[in-house]
Residue frames as a rotation matrix with the C-alpha (Angstrom) as fourth column:
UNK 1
0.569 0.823 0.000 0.00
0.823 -0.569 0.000 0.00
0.000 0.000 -1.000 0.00
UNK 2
0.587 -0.485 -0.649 3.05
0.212 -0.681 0.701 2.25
-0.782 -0.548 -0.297 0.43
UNK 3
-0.829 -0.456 0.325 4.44
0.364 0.002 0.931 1.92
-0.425 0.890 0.164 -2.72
UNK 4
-0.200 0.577 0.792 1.18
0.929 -0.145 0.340 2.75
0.311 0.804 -0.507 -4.53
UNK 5
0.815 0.544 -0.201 0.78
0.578 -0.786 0.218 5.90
-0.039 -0.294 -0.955 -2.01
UNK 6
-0.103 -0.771 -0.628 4.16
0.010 -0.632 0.775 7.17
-0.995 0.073 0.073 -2.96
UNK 7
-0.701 0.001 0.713 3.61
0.684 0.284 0.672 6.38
-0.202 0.959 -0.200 -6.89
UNK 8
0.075 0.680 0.730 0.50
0.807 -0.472 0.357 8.41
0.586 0.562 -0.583 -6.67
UNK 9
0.809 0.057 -0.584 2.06
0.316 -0.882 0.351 11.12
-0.495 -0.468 -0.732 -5.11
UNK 10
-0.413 -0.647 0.641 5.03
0.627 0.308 0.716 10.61
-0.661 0.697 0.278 -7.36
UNK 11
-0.804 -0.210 0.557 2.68
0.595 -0.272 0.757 11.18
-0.008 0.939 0.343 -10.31
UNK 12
0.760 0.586 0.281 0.20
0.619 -0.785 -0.036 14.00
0.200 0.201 -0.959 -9.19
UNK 13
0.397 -0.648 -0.650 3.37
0.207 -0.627 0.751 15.84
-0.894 -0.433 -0.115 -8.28
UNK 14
-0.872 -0.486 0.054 4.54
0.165 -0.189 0.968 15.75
-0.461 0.853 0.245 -12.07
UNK 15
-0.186 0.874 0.449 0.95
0.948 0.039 0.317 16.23
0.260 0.485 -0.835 -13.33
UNK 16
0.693 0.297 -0.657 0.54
0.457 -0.886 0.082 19.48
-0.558 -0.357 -0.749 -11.31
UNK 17
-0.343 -0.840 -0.420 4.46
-0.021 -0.440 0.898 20.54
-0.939 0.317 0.134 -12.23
UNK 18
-0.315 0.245 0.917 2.99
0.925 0.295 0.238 20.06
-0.212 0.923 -0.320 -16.14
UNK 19
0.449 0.806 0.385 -0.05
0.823 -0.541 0.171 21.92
0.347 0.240 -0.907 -15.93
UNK 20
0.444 -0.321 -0.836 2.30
0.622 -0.561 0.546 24.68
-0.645 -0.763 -0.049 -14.05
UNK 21
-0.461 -0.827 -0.322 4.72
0.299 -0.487 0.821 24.65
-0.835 0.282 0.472 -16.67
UNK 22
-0.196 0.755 0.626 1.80
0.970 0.056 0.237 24.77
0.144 0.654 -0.743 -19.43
UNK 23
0.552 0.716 -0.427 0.56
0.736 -0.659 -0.154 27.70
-0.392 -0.229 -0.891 -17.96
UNK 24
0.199 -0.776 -0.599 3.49
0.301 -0.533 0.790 29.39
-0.933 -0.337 0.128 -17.30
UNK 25
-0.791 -0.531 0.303 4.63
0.363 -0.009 0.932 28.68
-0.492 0.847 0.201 -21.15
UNK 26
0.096 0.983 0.158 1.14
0.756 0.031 -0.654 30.28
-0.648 0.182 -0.740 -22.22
UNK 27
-0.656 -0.486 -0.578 2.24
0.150 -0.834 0.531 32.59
-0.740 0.261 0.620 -24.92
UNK 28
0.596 0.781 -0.189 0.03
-0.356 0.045 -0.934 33.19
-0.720 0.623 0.305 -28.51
UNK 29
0.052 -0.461 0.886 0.89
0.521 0.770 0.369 30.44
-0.852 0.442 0.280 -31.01
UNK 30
-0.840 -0.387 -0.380 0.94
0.131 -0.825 0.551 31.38
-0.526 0.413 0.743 -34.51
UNK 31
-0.560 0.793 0.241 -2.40
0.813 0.469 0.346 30.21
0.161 0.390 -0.907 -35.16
UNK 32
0.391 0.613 -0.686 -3.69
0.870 -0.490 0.059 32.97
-0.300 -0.620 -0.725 -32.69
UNK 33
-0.363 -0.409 -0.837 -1.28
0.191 -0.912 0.363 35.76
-0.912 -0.028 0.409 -34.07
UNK 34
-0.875 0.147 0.462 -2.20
0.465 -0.020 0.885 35.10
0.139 0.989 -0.050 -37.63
UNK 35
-0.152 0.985 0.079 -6.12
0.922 0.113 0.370 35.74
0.356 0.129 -0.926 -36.07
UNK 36
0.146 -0.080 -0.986 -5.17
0.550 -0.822 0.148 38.72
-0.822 -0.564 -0.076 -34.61
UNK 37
-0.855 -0.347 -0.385 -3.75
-0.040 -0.697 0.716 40.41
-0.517 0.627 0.583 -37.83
UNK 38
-0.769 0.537 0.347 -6.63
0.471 0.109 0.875 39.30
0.432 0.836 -0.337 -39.63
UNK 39
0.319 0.890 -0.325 -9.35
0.931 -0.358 -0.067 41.05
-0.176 -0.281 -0.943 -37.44
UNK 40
-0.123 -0.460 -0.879 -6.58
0.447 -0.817 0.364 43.95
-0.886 -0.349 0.307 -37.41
UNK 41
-0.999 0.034 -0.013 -6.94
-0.028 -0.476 0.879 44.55
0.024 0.879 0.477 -41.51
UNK 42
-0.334 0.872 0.357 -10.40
0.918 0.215 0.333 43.25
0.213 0.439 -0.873 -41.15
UNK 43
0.235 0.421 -0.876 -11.47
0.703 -0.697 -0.146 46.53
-0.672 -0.581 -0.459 -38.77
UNK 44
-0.403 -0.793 -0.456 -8.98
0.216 -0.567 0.795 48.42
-0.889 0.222 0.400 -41.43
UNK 45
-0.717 0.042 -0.696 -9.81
-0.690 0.093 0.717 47.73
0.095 0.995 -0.038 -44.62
UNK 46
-0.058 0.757 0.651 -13.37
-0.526 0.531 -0.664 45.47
-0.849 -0.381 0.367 -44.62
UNK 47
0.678 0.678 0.283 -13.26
-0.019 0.401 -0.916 42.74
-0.735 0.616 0.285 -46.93
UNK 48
0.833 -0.299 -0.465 -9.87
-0.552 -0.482 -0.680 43.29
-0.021 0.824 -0.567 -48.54
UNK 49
-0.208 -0.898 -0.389 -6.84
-0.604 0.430 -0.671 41.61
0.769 0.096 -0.632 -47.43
UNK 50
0.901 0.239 -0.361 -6.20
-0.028 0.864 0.502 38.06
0.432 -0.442 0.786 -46.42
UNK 51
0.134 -0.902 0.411 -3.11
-0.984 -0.169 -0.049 37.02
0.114 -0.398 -0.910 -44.07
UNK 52
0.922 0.100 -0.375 -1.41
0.007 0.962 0.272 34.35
0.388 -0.253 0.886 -44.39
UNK 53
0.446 -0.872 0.202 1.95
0.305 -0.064 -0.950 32.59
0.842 0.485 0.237 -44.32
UNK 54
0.606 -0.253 0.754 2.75
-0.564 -0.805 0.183 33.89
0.561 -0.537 -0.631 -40.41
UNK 55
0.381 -0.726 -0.573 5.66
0.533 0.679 -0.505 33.08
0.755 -0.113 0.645 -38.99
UNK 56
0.904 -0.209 0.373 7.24
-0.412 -0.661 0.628 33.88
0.115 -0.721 -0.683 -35.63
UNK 57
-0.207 -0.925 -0.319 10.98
0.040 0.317 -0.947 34.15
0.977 -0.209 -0.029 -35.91
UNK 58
-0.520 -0.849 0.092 11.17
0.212 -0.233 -0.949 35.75
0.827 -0.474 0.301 -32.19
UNK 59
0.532 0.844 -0.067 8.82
0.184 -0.038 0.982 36.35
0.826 -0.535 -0.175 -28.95
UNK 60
-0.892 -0.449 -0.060 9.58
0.218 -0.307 -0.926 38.14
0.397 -0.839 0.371 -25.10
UNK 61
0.457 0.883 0.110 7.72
0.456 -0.339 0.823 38.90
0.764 -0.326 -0.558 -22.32
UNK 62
-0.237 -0.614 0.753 8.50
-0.108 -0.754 -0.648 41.29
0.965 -0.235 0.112 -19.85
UNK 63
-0.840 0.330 0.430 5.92
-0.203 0.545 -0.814 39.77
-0.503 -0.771 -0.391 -17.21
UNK 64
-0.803 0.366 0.470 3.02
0.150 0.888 -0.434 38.03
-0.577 -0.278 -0.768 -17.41
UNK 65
0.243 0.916 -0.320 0.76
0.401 -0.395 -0.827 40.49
-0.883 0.072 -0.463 -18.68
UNK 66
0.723 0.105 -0.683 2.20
-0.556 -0.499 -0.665 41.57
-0.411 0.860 -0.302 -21.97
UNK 67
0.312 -0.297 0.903 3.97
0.338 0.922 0.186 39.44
-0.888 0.247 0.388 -24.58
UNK 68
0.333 0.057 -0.941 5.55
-0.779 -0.546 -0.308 40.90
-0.532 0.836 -0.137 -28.45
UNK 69
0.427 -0.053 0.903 6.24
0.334 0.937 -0.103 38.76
-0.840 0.345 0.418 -31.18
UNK 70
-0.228 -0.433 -0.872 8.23
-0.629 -0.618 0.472 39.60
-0.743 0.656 -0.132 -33.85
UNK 71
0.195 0.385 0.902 6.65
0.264 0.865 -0.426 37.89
-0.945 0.321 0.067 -36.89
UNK 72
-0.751 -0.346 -0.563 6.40
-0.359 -0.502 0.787 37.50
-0.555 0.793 0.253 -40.48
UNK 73
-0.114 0.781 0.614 3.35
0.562 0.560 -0.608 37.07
-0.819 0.276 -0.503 -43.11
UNK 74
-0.990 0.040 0.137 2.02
0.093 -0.549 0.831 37.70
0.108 0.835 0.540 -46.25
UNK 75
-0.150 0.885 -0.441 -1.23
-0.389 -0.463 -0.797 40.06
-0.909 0.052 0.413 -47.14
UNK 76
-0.844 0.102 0.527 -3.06
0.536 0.095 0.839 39.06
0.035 0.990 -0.135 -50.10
UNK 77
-0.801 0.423 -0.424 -5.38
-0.404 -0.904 -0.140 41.41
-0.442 0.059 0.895 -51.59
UNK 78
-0.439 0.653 0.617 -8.97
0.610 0.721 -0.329 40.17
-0.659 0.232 -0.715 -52.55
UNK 79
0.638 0.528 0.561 -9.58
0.703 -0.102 -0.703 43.29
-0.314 0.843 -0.437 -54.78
UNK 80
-0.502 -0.634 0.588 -7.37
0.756 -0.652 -0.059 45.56
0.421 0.415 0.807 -56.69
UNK 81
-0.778 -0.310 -0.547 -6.95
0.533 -0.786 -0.313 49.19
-0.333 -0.535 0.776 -55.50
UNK 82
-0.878 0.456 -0.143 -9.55
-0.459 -0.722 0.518 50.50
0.133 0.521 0.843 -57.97
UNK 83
-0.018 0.896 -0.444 -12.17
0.197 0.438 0.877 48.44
0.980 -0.071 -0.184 -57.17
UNK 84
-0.146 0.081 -0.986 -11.64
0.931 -0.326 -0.164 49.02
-0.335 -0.942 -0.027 -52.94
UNK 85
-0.905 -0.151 -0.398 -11.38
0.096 -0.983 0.153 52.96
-0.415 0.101 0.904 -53.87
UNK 86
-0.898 0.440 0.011 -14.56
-0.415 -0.856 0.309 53.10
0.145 0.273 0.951 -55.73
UNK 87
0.045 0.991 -0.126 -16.46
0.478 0.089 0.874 51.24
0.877 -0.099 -0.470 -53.64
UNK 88
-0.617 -0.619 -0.486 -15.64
0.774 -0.366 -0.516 53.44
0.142 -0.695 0.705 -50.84
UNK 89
-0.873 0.100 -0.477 -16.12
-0.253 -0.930 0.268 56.79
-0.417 0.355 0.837 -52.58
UNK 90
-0.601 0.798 -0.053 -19.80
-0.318 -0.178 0.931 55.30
0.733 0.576 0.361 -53.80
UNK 91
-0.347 0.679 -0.647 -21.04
0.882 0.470 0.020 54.03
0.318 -0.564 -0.762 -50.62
UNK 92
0.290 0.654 0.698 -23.37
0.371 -0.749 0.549 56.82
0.882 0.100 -0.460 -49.31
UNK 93
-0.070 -0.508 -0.858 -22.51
0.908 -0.388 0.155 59.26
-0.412 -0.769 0.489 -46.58
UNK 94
0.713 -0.149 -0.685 -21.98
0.002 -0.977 0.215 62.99
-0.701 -0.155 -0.696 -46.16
UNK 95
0.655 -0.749 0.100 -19.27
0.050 -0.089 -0.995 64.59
0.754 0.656 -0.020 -48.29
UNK 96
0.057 -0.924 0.378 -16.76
-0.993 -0.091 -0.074 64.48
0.102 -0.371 -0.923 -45.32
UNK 97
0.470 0.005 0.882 -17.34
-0.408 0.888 0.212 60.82
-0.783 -0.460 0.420 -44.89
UNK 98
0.914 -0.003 0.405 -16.84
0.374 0.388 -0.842 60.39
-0.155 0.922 0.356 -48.49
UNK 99
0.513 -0.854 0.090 -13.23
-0.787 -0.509 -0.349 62.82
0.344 0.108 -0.933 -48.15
UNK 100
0.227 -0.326 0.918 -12.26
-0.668 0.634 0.390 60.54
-0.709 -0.701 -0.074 -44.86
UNK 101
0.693 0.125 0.710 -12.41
-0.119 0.991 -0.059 57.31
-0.711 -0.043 0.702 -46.90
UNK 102
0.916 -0.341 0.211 -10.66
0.108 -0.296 -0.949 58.89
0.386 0.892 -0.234 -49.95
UNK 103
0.355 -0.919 -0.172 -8.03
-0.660 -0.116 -0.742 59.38
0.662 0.377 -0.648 -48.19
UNK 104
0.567 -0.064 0.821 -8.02
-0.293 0.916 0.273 55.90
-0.770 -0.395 0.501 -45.82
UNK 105
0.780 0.150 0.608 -7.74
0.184 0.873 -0.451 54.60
-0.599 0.464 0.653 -49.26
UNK 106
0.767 -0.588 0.257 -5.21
-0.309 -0.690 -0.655 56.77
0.562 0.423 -0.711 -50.34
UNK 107
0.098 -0.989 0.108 -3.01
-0.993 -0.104 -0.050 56.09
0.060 -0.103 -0.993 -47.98
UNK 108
0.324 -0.233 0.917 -3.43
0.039 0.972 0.233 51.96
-0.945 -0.040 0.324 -48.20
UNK 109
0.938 -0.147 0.314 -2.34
0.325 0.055 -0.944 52.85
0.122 0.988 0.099 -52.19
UNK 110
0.554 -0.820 0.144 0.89
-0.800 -0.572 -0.181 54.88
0.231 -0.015 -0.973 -50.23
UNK 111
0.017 -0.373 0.928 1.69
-0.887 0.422 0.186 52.02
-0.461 -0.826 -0.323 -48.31
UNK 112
-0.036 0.082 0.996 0.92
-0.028 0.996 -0.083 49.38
-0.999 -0.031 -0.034 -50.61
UNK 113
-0.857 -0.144 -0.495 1.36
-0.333 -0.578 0.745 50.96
-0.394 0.803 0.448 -53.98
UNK 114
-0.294 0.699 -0.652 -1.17
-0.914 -0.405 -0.022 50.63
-0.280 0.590 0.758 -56.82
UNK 115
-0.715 -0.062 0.697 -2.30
-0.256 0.950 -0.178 46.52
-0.651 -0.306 -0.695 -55.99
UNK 116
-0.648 0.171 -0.742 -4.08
-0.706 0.233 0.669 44.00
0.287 0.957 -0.030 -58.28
UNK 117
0.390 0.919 -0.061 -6.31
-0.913 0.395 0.101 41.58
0.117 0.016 0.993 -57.15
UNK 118
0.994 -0.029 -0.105 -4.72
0.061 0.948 0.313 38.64
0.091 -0.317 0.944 -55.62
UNK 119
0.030 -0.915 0.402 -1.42
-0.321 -0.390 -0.863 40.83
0.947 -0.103 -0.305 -55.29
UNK 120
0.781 0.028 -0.624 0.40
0.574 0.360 0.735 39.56
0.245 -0.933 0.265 -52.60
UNK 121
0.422 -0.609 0.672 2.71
-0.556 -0.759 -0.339 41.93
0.716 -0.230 -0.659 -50.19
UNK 122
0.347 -0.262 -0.900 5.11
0.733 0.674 0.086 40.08
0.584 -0.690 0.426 -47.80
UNK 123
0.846 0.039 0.532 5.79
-0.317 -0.765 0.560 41.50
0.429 -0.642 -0.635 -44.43
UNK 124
0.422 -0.438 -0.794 8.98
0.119 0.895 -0.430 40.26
0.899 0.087 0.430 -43.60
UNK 125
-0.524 -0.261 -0.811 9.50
0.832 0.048 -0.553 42.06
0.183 -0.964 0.192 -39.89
UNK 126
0.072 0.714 0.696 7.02
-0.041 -0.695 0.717 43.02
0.997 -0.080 -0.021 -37.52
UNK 127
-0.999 -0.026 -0.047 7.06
0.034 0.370 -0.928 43.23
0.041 -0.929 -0.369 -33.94
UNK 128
-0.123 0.986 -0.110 3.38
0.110 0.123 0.986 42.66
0.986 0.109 -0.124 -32.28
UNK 129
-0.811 0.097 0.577 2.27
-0.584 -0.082 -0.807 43.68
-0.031 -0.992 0.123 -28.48
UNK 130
-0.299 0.835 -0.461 0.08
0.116 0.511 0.851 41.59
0.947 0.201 -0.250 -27.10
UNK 131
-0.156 0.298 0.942 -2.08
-0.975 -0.198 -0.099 42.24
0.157 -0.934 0.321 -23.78
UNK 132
-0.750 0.618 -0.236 -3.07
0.660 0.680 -0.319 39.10
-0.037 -0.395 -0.918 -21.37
UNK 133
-0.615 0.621 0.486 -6.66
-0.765 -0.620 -0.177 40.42
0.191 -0.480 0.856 -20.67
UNK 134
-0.304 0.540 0.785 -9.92
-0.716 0.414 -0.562 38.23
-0.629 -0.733 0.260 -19.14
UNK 135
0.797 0.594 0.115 -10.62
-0.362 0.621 -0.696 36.43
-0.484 0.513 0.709 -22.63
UNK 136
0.395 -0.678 0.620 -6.82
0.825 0.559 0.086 35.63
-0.405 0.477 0.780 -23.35
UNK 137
-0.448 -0.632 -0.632 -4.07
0.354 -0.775 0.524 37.64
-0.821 0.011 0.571 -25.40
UNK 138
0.391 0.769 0.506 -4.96
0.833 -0.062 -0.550 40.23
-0.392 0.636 -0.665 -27.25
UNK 139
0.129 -0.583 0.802 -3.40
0.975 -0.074 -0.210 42.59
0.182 0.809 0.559 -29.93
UNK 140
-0.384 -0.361 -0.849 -2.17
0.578 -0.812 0.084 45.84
-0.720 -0.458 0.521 -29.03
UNK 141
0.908 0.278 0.314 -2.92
0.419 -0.606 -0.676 48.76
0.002 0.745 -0.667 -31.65
């Protein structure tokens, strides 16, 4: 009986020490960063760019509550610049709403020059903040 009551103290002592180090090691895979960028363009740009392709060369944490990732991924563009730009500038709205978007879309044409449909842009270093918060980590701005 003494052997089995050291054995099973044995192995809930490495079963806790797991789930400890599990926690502990609790960081955002790349599954979860990839979803993060993709709500981030989604809020941006609605309906335009896909993310794939994310890689995380590099990752720190400073404590518990915040976490960066230095990653890489590629954007792929589901319509070409002229087609995002004039639906924009035809969806209805005031004439400052209709400035505002003109130049949103401007600058995604600085930043991403004059894209094609299924143009793809690689990102090849980013860092990323991430917050711990009550539903898990979540992307800085």
């Amino acid at each position: 009986m003494s052997n089995f009551s050291n054995y099973f103290k044995f192995t809930l002592v490495v079963i806790i020490t797991a789930l400890w180090l599990v926690a502990c090691s609790d960081v955002p895979n790349p599954g979860k960063i990839e979803q993060a960028l993709q709500q981030k363009y989604n809020n941006l740009y609605p309906d335009l760019i896909a993310v794939d392709d994310v890689k995380k060369i590099n990752g720190w944490s400073d404590n518990e509550q915040h976490y960066a990732a230095e990653v890489s991924y590629s954007l792929e563009f589901k319509k070409s610049y002229k087609q995002y730009i004039d639906e924009k500038t035809a969806q209805p709205g005031n004439p400052l709403e209709k400035v505002t978007a003109g130049i949103t879309a401007g600058l995604l044409k600085l930043q991403y020059g004059d894209f094609k449909q299924n143009d793809q842009y690689k990102i090849k270093q980013e860092t990323l903040t991430f917050r711990m918060t009550e539903n898990g980590w979540a992307l800085v701005d």
